[in-house]
GUTORLO-536895 format. One line per 5 residues: number of its first residue (from 1); for each residue x, y, z of C-alpha. Coordinates in Angstrom, 2 decimals, decimal comma, always signed. Example, Ala and Ser with C-alpha at 12.3 -4.5 7.8 and 13.67 -1.06 7.14 Angstrom:
1> +12,30/-4,50/+7,80; +13,67/-1,06/+7,14
//
This chain:
1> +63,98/+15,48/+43,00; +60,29/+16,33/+41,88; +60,58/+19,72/+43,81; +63,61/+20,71/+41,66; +62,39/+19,54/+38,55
6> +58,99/+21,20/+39,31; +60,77/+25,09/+40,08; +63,01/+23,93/+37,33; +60,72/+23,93/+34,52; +58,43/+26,63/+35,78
11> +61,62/+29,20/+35,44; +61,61/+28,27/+31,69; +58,80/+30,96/+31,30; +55,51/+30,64/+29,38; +54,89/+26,52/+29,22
16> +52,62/+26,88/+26,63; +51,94/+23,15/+25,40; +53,51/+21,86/+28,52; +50,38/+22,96/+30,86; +49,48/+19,53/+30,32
21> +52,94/+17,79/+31,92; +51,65/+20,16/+35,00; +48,17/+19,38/+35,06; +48,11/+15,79/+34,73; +51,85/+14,57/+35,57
26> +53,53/+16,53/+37,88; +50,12/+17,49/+40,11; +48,99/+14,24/+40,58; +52,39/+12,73/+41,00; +53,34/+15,56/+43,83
31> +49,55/+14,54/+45,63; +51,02/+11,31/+46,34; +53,93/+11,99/+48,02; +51,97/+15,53/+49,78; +52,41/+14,92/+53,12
36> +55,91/+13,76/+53,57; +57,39/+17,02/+52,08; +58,64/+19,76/+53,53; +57,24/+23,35/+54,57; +60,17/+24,64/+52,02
41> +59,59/+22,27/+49,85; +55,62/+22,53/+49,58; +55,78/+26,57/+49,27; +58,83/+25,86/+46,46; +55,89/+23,48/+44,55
46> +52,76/+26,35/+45,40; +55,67/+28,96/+43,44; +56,32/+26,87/+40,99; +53,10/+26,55/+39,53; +52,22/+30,01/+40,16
51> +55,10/+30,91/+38,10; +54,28/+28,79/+35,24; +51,12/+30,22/+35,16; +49,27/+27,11/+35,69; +45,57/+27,62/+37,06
56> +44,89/+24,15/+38,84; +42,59/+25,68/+41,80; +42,27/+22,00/+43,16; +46,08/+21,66/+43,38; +46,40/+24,75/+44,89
61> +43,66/+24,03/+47,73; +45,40/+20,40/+48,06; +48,94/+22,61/+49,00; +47,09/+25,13/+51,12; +45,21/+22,25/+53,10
66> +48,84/+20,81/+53,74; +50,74/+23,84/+54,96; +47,63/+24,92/+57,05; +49,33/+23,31/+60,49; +53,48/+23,88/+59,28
71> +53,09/+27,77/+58,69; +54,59/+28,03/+62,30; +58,07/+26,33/+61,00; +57,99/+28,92/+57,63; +60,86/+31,12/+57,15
76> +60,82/+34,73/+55,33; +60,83/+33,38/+52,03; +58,78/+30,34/+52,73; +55,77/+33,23/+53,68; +56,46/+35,41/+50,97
81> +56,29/+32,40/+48,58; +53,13/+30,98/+49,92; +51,35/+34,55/+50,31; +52,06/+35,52/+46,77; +51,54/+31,83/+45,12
86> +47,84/+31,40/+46,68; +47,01/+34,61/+46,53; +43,81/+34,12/+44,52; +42,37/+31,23/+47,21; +42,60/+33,83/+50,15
91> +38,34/+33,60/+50,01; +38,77/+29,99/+51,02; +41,41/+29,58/+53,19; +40,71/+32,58/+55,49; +42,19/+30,61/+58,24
96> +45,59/+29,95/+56,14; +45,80/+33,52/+55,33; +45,43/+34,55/+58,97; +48,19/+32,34/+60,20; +50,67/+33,92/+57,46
101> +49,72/+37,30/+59,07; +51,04/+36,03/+61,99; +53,73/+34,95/+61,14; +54,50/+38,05/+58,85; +54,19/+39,58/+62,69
106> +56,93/+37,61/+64,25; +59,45/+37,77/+61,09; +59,04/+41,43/+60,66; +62,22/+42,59/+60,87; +63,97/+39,66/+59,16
111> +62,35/+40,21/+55,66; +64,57/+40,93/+52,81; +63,35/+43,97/+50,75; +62,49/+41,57/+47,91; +60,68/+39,94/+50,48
116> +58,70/+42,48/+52,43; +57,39/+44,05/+48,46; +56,28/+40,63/+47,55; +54,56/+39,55/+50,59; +53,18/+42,95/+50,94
121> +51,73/+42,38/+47,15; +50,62/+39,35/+47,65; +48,32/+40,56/+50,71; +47,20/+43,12/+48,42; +45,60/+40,97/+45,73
126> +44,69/+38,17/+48,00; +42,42/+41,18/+49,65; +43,52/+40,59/+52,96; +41,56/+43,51/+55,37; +43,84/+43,88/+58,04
131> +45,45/+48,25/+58,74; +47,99/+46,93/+61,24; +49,51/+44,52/+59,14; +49,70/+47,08/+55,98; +50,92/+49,87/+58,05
136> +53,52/+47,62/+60,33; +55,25/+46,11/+56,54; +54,49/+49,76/+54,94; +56,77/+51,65/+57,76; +59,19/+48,52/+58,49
141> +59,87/+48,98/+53,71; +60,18/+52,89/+54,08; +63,01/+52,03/+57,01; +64,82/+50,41/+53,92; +63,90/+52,22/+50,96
146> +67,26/+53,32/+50,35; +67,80/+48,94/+49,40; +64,65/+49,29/+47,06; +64,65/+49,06/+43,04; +62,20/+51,03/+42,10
151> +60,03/+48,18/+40,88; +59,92/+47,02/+44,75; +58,04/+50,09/+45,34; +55,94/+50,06/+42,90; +54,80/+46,90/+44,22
156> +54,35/+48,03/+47,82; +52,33/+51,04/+46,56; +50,07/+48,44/+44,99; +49,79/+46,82/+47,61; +48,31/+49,51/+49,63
161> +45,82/+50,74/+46,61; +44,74/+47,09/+46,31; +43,92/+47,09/+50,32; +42,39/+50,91/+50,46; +44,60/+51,90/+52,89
166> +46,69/+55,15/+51,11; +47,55/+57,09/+53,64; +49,19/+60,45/+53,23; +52,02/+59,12/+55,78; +52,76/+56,06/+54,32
171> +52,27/+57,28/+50,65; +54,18/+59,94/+50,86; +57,72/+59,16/+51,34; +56,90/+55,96/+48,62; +56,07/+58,55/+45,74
176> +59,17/+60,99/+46,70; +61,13/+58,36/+46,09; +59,86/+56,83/+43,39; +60,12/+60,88/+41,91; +63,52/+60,34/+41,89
181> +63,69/+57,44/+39,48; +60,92/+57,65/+37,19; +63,40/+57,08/+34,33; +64,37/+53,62/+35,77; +60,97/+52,00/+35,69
186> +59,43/+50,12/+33,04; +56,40/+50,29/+31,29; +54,28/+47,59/+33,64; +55,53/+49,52/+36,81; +54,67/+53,12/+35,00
191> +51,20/+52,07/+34,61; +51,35/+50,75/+38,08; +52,74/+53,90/+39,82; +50,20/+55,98/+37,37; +47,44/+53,87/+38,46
196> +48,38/+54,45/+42,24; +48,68/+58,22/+41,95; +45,24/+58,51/+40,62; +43,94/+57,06/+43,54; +45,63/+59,19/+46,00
201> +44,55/+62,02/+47,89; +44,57/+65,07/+45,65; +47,78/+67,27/+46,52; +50,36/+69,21/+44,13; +51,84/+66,15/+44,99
206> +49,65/+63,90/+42,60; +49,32/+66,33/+40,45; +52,75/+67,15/+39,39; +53,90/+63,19/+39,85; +50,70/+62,22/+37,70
211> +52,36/+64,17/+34,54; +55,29/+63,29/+35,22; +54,69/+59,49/+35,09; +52,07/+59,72/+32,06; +54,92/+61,52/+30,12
216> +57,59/+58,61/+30,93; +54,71/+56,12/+29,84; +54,13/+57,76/+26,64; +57,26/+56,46/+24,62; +56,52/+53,21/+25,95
221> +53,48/+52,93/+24,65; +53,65/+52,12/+21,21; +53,23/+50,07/+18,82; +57,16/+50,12/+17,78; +57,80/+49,09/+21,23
226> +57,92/+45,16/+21,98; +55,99/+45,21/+25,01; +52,46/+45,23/+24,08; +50,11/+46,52/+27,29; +46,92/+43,98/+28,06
231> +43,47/+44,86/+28,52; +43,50/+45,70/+32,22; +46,73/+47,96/+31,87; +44,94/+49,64/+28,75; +42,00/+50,08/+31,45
236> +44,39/+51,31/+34,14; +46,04/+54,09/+32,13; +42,85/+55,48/+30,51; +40,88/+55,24/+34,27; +43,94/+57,14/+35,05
241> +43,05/+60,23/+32,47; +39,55/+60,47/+34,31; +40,99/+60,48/+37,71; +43,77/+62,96/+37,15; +42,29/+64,79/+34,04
246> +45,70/+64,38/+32,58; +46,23/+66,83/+29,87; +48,51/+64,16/+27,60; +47,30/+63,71/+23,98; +49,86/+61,39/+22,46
251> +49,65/+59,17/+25,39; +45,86/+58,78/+24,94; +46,29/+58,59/+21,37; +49,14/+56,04/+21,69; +47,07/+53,88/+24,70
256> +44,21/+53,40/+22,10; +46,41/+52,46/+19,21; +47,37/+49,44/+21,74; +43,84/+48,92/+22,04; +43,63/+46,51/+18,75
261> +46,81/+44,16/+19,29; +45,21/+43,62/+23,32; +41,95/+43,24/+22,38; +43,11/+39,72/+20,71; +44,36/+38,05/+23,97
266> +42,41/+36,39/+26,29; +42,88/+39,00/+29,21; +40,80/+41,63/+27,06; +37,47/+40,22/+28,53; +34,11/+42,02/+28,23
271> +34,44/+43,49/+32,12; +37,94/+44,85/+30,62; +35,86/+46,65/+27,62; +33,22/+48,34/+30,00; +36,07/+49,72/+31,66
276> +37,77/+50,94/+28,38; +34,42/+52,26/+27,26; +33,57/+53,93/+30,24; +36,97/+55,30/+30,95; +36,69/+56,81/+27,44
281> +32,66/+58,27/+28,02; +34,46/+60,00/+31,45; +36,79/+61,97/+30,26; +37,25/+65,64/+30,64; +36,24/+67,22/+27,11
286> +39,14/+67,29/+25,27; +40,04/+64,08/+25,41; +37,16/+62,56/+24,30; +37,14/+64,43/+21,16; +40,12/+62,91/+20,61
291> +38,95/+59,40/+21,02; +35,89/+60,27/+18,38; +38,54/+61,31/+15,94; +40,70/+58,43/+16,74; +37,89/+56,39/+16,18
296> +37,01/+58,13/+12,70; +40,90/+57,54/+11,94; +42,07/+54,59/+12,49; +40,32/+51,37/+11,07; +42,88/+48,93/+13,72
301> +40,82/+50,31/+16,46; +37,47/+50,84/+15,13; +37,78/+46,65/+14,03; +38,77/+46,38/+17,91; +35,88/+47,83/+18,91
306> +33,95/+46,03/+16,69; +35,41/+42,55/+18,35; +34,62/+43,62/+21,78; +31,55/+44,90/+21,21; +30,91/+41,67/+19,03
311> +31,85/+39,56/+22,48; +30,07/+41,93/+24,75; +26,62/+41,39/+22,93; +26,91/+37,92/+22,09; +27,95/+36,64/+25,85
316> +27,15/+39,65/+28,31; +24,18/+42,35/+26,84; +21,40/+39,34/+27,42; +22,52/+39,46/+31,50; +22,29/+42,97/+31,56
321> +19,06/+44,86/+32,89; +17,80/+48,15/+30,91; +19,63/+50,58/+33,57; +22,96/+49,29/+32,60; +22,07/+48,64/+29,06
326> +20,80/+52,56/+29,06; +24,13/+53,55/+30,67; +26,20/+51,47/+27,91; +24,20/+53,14/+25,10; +24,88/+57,13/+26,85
331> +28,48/+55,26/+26,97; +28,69/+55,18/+23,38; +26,78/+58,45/+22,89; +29,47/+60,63/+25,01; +32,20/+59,29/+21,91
336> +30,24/+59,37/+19,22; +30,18/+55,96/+18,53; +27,82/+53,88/+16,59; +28,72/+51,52/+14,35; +25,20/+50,89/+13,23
341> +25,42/+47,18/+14,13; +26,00/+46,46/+17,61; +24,68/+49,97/+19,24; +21,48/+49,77/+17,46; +21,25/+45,89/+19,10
346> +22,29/+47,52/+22,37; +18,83/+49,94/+21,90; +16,96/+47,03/+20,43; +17,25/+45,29/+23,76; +16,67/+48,53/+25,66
351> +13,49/+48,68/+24,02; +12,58/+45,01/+24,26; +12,96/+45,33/+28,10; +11,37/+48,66/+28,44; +8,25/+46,52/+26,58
356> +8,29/+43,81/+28,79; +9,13/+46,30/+32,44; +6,54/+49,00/+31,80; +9,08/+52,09/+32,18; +12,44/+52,73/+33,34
361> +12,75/+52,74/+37,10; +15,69/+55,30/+37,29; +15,59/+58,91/+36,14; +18,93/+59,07/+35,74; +19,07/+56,10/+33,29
366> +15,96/+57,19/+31,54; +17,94/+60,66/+30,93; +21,01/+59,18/+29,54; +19,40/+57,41/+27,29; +16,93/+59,76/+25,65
371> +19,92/+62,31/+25,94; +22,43/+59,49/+23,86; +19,57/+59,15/+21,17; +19,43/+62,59/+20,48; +23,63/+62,87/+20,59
376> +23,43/+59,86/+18,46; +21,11/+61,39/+16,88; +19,15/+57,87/+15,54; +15,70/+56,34/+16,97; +14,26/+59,86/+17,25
381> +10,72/+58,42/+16,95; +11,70/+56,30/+20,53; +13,74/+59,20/+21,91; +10,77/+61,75/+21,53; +8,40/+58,51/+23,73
386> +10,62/+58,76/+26,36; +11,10/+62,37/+26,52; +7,22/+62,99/+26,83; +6,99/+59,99/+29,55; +9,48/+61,74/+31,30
391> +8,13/+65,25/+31,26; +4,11/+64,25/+31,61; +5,18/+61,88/+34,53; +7,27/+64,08/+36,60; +9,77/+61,85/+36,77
396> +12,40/+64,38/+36,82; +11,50/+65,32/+40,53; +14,37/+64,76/+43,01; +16,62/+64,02/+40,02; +20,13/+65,42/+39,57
401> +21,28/+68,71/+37,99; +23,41/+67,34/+35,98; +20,45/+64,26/+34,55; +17,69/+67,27/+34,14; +19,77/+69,18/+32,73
406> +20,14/+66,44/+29,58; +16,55/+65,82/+30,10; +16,05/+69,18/+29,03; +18,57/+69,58/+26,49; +16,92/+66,59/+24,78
411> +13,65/+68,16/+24,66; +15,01/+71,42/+23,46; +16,73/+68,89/+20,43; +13,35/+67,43/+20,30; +11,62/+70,68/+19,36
416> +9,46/+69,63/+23,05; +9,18/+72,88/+25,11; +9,73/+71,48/+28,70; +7,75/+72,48/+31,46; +8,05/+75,74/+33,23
421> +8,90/+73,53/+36,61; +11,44/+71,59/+34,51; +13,41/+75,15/+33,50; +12,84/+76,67/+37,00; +13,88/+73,32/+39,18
426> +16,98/+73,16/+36,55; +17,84/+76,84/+37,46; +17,70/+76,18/+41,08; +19,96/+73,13/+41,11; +22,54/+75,22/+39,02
431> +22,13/+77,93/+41,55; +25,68/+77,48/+43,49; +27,37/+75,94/+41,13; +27,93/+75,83/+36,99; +26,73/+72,55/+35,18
436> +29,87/+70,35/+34,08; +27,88/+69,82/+30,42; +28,46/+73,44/+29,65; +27,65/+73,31/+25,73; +24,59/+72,03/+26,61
441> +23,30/+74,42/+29,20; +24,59/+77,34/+27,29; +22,23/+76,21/+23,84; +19,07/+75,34/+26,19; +20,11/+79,17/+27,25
446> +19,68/+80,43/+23,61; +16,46/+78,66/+23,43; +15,15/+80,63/+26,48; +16,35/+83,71/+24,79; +15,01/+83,24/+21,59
451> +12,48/+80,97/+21,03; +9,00/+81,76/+21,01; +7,96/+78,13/+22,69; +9,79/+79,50/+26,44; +7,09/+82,47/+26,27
456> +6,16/+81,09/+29,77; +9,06/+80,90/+31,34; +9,03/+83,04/+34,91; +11,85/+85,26/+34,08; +10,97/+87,39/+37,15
461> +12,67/+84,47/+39,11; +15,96/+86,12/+39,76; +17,32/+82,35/+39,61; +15,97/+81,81/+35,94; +17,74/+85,10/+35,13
466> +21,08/+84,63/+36,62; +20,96/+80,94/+34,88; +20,84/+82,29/+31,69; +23,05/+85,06/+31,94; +25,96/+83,32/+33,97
471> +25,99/+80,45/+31,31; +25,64/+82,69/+28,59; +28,87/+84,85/+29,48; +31,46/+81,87/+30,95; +34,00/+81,16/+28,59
476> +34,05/+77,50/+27,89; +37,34/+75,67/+27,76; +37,18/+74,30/+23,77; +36,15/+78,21/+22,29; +39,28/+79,32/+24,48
481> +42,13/+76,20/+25,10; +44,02/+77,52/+27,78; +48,11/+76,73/+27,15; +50,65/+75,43/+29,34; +54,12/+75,98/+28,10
486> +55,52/+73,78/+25,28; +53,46/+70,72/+27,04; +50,70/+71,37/+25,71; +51,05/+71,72/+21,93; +49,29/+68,72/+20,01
491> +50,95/+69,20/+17,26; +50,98/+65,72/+15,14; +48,51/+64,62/+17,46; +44,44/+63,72/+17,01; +43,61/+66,85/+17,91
496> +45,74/+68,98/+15,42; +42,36/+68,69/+13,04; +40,90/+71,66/+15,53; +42,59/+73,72/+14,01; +44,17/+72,62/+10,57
501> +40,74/+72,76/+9,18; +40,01/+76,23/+9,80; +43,48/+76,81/+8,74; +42,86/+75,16/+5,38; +39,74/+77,49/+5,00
506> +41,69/+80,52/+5,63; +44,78/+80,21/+3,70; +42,00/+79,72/+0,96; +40,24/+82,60/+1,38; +43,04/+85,00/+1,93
511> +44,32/+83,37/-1,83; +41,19/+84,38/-2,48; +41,14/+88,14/-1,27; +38,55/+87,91/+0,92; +37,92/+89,57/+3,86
516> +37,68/+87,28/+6,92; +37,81/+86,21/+10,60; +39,37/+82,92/+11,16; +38,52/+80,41/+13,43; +35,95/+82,99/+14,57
521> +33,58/+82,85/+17,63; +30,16/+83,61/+17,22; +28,13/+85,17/+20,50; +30,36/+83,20/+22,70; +28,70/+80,27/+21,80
526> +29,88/+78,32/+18,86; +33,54/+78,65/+17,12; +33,94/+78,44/+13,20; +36,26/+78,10/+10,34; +35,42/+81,15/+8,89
531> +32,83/+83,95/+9,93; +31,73/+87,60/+8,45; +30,50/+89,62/+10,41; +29,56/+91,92/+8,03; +27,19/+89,99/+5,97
536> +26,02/+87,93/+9,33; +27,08/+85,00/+7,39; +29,97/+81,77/+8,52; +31,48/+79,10/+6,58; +31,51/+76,09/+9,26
541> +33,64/+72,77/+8,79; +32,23/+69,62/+10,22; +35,20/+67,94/+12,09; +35,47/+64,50/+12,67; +34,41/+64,89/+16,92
546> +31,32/+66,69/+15,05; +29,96/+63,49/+13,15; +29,13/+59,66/+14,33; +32,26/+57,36/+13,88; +32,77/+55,44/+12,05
551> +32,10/+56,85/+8,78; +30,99/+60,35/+9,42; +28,20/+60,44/+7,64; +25,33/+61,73/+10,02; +25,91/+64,55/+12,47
556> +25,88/+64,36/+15,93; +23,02/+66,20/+18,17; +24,97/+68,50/+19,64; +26,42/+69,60/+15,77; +22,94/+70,02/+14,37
561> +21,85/+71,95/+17,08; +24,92/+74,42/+16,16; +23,59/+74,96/+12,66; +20,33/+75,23/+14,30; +20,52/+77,94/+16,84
566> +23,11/+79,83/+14,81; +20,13/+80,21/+12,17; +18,07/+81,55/+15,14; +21,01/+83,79/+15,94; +20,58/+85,72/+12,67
571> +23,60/+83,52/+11,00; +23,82/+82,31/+7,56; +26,05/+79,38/+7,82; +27,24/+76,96/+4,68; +28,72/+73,64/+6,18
576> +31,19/+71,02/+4,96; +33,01/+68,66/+6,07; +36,79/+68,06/+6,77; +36,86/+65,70/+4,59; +35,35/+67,83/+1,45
581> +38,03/+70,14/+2,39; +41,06/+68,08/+2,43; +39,84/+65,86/-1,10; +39,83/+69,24/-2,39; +43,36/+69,97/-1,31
586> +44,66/+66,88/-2,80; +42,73/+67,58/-6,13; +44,26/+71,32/-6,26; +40,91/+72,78/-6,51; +40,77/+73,99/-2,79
591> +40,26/+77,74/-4,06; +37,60/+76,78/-6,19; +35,65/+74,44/-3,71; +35,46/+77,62/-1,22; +34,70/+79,85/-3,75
596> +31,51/+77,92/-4,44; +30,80/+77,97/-0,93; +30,69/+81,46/-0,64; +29,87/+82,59/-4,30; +26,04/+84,27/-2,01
601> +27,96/+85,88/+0,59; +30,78/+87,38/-1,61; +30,18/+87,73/-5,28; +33,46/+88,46/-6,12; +34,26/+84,88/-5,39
606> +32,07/+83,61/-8,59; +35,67/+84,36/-10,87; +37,65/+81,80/-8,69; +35,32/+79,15/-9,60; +37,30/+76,83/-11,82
611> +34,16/+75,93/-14,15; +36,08/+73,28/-16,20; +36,09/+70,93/-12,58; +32,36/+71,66/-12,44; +31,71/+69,31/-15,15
616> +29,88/+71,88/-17,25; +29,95/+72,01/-21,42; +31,29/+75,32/-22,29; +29,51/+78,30/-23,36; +29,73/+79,22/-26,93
621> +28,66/+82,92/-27,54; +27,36/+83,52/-31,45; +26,02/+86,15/-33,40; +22,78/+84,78/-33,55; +22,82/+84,86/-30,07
626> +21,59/+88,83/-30,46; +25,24/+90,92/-29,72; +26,02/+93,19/-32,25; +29,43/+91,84/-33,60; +31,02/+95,83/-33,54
631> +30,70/+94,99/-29,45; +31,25/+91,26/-29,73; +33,82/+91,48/-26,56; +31,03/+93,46/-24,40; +28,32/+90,90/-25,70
636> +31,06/+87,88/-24,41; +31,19/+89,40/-20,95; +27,53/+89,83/-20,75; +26,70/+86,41/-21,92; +29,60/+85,01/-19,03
641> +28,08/+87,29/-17,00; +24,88/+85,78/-17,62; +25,96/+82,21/-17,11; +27,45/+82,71/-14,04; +24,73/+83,89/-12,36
646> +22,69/+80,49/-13,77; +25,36/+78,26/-12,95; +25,24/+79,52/-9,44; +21,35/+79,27/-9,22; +22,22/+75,50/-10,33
651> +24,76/+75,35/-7,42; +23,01/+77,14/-4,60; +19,30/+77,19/-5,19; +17,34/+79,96/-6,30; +17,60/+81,09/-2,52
656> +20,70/+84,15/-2,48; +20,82/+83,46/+0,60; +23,33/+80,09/+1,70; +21,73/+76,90/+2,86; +21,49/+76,41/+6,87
661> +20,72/+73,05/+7,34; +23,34/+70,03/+8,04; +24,36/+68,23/+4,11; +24,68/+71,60/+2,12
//
């Protein structure tokens, strides 16, 4: 019959070029012959094209119309069918939907466990708003849980997330089991049980189940591995790092390495991106310096990025007002990302709309976005407008701690002394609590302390004070990584260039003979590669999370501010970059390249300098040249001597003292 050769070819899988025999054989064939059929046979057809992925929403509203007065006669499967298969036209057939509830109601306790997962799922996505239903299927599928694959749970889990209803007593016994066999699910029903556990209640319960499920995910996810994640998983698991703050590194390293293969199919949409993007701008600290390295790494995703951000400016940015335009660019600010294409269009239209608006309407917005400039560290000229609107106007009054707090941070960058009532409302916000942007609170700090523009500032307000000196003395979490066990080492992962760099720099200097402190801490405030105290003096390495990707040629805010204050500090401090560090490596001259560095802070370094690789002619001493040839060997010394200390001149500047500002 039509029915079996309908369910027949929809079991074949994807149809590919045989949408068409759907579309415009079998649908309008099955039309004519729509009323005679069956209530089994009807929810068989509504399956069937479900199944084969076939998006006729016509069709689907002709079946719906037709089992609108039979749902009475439908058996368990016949529901569970129907509710799954027109899940997606629940908006307009409300009154369909409702009779399926009731007659979920009356075949409760007949439902299979395939069944009851199913129809529960199918409720879920259809966005059916109805507690006694979910909790009546959710308590009649824990009675039989011990008859459940894992994957059935899963389902009813999502179920339940999908219709806001998880409730310690129904989610509770679901997880514990599904604790039990996290090594028998897959990789679509790991990101679905890691996707439901972020959404949960916080408990040790979540917690513990949350790294537990990300670690079974992580082998999965790879690009070795057949199965190849789409966009909205991609969006799941990376939502799931800002939820939970998961702690994972190769599974957030491995999640964006899918991101290039999924951004090609059709299911990576521009809504899909905003999630990945803003997933990625949410994320606790850590992690997102390991996106900006990934990001400097690996050309795969920064051409992904490229593609969506390609597709989100050429069919979404024009919808978008300046608010969410401002948000995108702070987005792209909190990675470190701009590709000096599409982010400098995304500012272009901020600007055009700002022109046309007269002003942002939203502190908040206005903040991120003069805050992402200066992070960015491009459009200075528009950042330093905004700032002064901001500050002249007021507008920071009855804003956040958290979006006065970049306000003033960006003025501080901007060399603009903010107000007195800026600093002093900031303080007072910050009073109970300590601002989640610590970096940034602790270097507007050091420009209270020690900068002659904050002359002004009411430091008889015992809230000023305490400010300052609680931020100043809190250890934050990147000068002093906390470890958990064997867990938490990243070895091989992106964030093994923390500390290979100043490795690198020290296994140099103690060839060297140099006395040294590696990876050293300055004031509590800023950690580098190499630092003595003695001669108040650092060697700094510019890591990848320290520089805009892709390329990593221009420094972010936040890194030039480092060199900045730590000049203000009393600090000499000679910068490279990683990748200066590692070329030299590979050339066999790293002893050299760090004795050049240093040659003004330690003289004895000038004899490591390997002057053939400095492509300079060699010096030829003669007797003309005024040494007496009974002390020709003294006279040869002298003269090296002599051309050493030129040759370093050449190198360093006439100023003994090592450059401070970003470049070297």
């Amino acid at each position: 019959s039509l029915v079996s050769l309908t369910w027949s070819l929809s079991k074949l899988g994807e149809t590919g070029g045989e949408e068409d025999l759907f579309r415009y054989t079998l649908a309008p064939t099955i039309r004519s012959y729509m009323l005679e059929y069956s209530v089994q046979d009807l929810c068989a057809l509504a399956w069937s094209f479900a199944n084969a992925n076939i998006n006729d929403v016509d069709f689907m509203s002709d079946i719906a119309h037709a089992l609108m007065p039979k749902t009475r006669d439908m058996n368990c499967q016949d529901v569970c069918s129907a509710v799954v298969a027109l899940a997606s036209l629940h908006y307009s057939h409300k009154e369909l939907f409702e009779a399926l509830k009731q007659q979920s109601f009356r075949l409760m306790q007949t439902f299979t466990p395939l069944q009851l997962s199913r129809t529960l799922y199918g409720f879920g996505v259809a966005g059916v708003r109805d507690k006694k239903l979910f909790y009546e299927m959710a308590l009649t599928s824990i009675g039989k849980l011990h008859l459940m694959y894992a994957k059935n749970v899963c389902d009813i889990l999502s179920a339940l997330m999908e219709a806001d209803y998880l409730i310690p007593e129904l989610t509770r016994p679901l997880l514990d089991h599904l604790a039990r066999q996290l090594d028998r699910l897959g990789p679509t029903e790991c990101v679905q049980l890691l996707t439901v556990v972020a959404h949960v209640e916080p408990s040790e319960q979540r917690s513990s189940l949350g790294e537990a499920v990300a670690e079974q995910l992580r082998p999965k996810m790879k690009t070795t591995v057949r199965w190849i994640p789409s966009g909205p998983e991609i969006a799941d698991v990376l939502q799931s790092f800002v939820l939970l703050e998961l702690n994972n590194d190769r599974l957030l390293e491995n999640t964006l390495m899918m991101v290039s293969p999924a951004s090609k199919a059709p299911s990576c949409t521009s809504d899909i991106f905003l999630r990945i993007l803003g997933s990625c701008a949410d994320m606790p600290q850590r992690s997102r310096d390991a996106v900006k390295v990934l990001l400097h790494k690996h050309v795969g995703l920064q051409n992904a990025f490229n593609r969506l951000f390609e597709e989100l400016c050429s069919s979404t940015v024009s919808k978008l007002d300046q608010e969410t335009l401002a948000d995108l660019v702070y987005a792209c600010a909190r990675i470190g990302y701009d590709d000096g294409m599409f982010v400098q269009r995304l500012i272009e239209h901020v600007d055009q709309h700002l022109a046309s608006s007269g002003g942002f309407h939203s502190f908040q917005s206005m903040a991120r976005l003069v805050y992402a400039l200066c992070e960015l560290n491009t459009r200075l000229d528009m950042a330093r407008v905004l700032c002064r609107e901001a500050i002249d106007g007021q507008m920071w009054e009855g804003g956040s701690g958290d979006d006065i707090l970049m306000l003033a941070w960006a003025a501080v960058f901007l060399s603009l002394p903010p107000p007195v009532e800026l600093i002093t409302e900031m303080c007072i916000l910050f009073e109970e609590r300590l601002p989640t942007q610590l970096l940034m609170a602790q270097q507007i700090a050091v420009q209270l302390e020690y900068s002659d523009d904050y002359v002004d500032v009411n430091w008889d307000d015992p809230r000023v004070d305490t400010f300052v000196k609680d931020v100043r003395t809190i250890k934050r979490n990147d000068l002093y990584p906390v470890v958990y066990g064997k867990k938490a080492n990243h070895r091989g992962t992106a964030l093994m260039h923390t500390t290979t760099a100043a490795s690198w720099v020290s296994a140099a200097l103690e060839q060297l003979r140099i006395p040294h402190k590696a990876s050293f801490v300055i004031d509590n405030l800023y950690r580098v590669a190499a630092g003595f105290p003695g001669q108040m003096a650092a060697l700094d390495v510019l890591c990848p999370d320290s520089l805009v990707s892709p390329g990593g040629t221009r420094p972010l805010g936040s890194a030039a501010m480092r060199h900045r204050q730590l000049a203000a500090l009393g600090w000499a401090v000679k910068d490279v970059t990683q990748r200066e560090v590692y070329d030299a490596i590979v050339t066999r001259s790293v002893n050299s390249f760090i004795a050049k560095q240093i040659g003004p802070i330690h003289p004895n370094a000038v004899k490591y300098i390997e002057w053939g690789k400095v492509e300079v002619p060699d010096i030829e001493v003669k007797d003309s040249d005024g040494f007496p040839n009974a002390c020709g060997n003294a006279g040869k010394k002298e003269a090296q001597s002599q051309y050493e200390e030129e040759m370093l001149a050449d190198i360093f500047g006439q100023d003994p003292h090592p450059i401070t500002t970003l470049g070297g």
